[in-house]
PATI-121044 format. One line per 3 residues: number of its first residue (from 1); their letters; for each residue x, z, y of N, C-alpha, C. Coordinates in Angstrom, 1 decimal. Example, Ala and Ser with C-alpha at 12.3 -4.5 7.8 and 13.67 -1.06 7.14 Angstrom:
<pts>
1) as) 13.2/7.8/-5.7/12.3/7.8/-4.5/13.2/7.8/-3.3 | 12.8/7.1/-2.2/13.7/7.1/-1.1/12.9/7.9/0.0
</pts>
This chain:
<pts>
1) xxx) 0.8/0.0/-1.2/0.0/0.0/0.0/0.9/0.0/1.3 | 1.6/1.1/1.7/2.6/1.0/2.8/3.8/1.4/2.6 | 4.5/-0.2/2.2/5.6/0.1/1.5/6.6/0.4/2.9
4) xxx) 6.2/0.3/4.1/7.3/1.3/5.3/7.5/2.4/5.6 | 6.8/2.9/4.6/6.6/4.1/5.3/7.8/5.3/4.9 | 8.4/6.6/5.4/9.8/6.9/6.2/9.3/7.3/4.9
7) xxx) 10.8/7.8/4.6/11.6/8.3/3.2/12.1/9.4/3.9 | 11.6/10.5/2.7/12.6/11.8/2.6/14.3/11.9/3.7 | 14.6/12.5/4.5/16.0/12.0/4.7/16.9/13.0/3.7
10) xxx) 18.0/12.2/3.9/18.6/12.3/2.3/19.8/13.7/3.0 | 20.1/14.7/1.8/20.9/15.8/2.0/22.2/15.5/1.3 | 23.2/16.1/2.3/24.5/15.9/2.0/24.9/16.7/0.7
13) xxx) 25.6/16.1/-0.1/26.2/16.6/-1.1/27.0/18.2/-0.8 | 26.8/19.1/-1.2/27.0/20.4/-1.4/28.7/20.6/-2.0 | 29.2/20.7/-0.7/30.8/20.7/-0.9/30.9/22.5/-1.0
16) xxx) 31.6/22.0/-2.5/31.9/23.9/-3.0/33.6/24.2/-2.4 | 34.3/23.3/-2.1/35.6/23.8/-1.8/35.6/24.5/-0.5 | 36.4/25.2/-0.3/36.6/25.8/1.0/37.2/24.8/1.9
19) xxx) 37.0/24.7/3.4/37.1/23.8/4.4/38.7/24.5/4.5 | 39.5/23.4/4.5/41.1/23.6/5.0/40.6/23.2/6.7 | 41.5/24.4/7.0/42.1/23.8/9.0/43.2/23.7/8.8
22) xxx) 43.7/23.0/9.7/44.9/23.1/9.6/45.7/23.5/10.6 | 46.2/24.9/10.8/47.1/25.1/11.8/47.4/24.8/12.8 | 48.2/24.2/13.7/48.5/23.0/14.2/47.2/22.5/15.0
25) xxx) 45.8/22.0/14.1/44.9/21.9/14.7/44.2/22.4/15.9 | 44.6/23.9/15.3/43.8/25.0/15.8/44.4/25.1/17.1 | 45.9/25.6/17.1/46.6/25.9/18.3/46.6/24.8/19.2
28) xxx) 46.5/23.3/18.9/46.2/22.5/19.9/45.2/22.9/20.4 | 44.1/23.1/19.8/42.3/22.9/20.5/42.6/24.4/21.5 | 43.6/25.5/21.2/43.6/26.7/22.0/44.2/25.8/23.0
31) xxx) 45.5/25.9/23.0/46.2/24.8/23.9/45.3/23.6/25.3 | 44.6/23.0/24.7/43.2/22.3/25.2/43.0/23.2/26.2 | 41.7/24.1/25.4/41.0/25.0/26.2/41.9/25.7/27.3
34) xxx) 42.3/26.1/26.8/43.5/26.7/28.1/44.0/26.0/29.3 | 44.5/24.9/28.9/44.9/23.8/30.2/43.4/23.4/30.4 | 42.3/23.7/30.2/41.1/23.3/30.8/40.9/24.6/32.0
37) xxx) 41.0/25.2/31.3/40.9/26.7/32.2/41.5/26.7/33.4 | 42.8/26.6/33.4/43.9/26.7/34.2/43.7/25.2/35.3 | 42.9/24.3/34.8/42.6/22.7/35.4/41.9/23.5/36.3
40) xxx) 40.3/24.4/36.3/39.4/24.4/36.4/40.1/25.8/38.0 | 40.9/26.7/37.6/41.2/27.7/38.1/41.8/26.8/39.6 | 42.5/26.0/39.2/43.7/25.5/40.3/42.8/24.8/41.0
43) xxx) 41.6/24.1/40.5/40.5/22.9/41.5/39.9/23.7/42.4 | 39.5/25.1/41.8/39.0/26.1/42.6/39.8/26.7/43.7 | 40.9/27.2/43.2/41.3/27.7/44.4/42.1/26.6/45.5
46) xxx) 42.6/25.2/45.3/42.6/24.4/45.8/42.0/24.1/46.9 | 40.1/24.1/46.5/39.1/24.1/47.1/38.8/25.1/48.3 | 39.2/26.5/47.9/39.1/27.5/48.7/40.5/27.0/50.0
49) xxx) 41.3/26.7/49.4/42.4/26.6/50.2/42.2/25.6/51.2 | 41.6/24.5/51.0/41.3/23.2/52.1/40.4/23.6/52.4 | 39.3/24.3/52.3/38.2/25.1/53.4/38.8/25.5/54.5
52) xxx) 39.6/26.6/53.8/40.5/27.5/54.9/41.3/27.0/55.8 | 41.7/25.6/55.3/43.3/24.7/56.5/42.0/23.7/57.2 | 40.7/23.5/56.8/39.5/23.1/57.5/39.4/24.0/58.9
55) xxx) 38.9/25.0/58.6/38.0/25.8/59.7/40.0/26.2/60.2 | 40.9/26.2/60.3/41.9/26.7/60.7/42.2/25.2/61.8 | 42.1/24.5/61.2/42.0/23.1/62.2/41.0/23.2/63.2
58) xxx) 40.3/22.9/62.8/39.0/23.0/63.7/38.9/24.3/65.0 | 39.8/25.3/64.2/39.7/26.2/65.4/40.8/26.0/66.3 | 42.2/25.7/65.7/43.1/25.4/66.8/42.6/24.2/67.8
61) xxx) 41.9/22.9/67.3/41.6/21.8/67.9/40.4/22.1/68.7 | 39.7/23.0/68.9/38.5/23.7/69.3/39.6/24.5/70.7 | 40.0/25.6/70.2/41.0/26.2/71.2/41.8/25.4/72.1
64) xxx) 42.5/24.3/71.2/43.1/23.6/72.1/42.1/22.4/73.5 | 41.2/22.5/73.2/40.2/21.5/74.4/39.5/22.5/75.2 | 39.5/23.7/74.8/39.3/24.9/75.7/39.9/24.8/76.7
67) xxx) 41.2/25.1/76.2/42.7/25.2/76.8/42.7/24.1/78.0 | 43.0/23.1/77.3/43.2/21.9/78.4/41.9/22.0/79.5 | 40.9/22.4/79.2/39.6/22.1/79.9/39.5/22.8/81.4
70) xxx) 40.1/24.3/80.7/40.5/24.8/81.7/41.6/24.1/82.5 | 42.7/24.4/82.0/43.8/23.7/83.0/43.1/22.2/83.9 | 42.4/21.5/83.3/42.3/20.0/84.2/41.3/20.9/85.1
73) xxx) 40.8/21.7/85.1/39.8/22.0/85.8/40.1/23.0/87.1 | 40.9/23.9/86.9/41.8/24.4/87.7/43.0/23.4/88.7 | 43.6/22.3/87.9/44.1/20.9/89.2/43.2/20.2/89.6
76) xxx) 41.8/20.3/89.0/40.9/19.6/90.2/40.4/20.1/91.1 | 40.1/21.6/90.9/39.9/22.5/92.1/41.3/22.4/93.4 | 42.4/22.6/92.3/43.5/22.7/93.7/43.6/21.5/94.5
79) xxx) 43.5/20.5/93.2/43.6/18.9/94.3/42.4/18.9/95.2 | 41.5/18.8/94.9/40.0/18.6/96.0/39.6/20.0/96.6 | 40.1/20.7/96.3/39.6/22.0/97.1/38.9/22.6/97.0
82) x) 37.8/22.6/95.7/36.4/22.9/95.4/36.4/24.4/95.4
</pts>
């Protein structure tokens, strides 16, 4: 009648041996994770660090047109007399 129709799905054969790791394996995949870590630590504080040389710019270049704003503004008084 409905010869499509889904089939049982099939189970893996029942492995009795014990799973070998191998050594070597392992301490790479630690190795991995760790330079992931250490990737992850450095992006971050990176991140914090170019915030901080951000607003550190921004405030000198901020101070600095203060600065001058005053001064031009002070030789336009002395020049014109204001």
């Amino acid at each position: 009648m409905l010869s499509c129709m889904a089939q049982p799905a099939r189970r893996p054969e029942q492995v009795d041996e014990a799973l070998e790791l191998d050594p070597a394996a392992v301490q790479r995949a630690y190795q991995l994770h760790r330079a992931r870590r250490r990737a992850h630590r450095n992006k971050r504080r990176e991140t914090k660090r170019a915030k901080l040389r951000f607003w550190l710019v921004l405030f000198a270049l901020v101070a600095a047109s203060v600065y001058l704003s005053i001064v031009i503004w002070h030789q336009v008084q002395r020049t014109f007399g204001l």
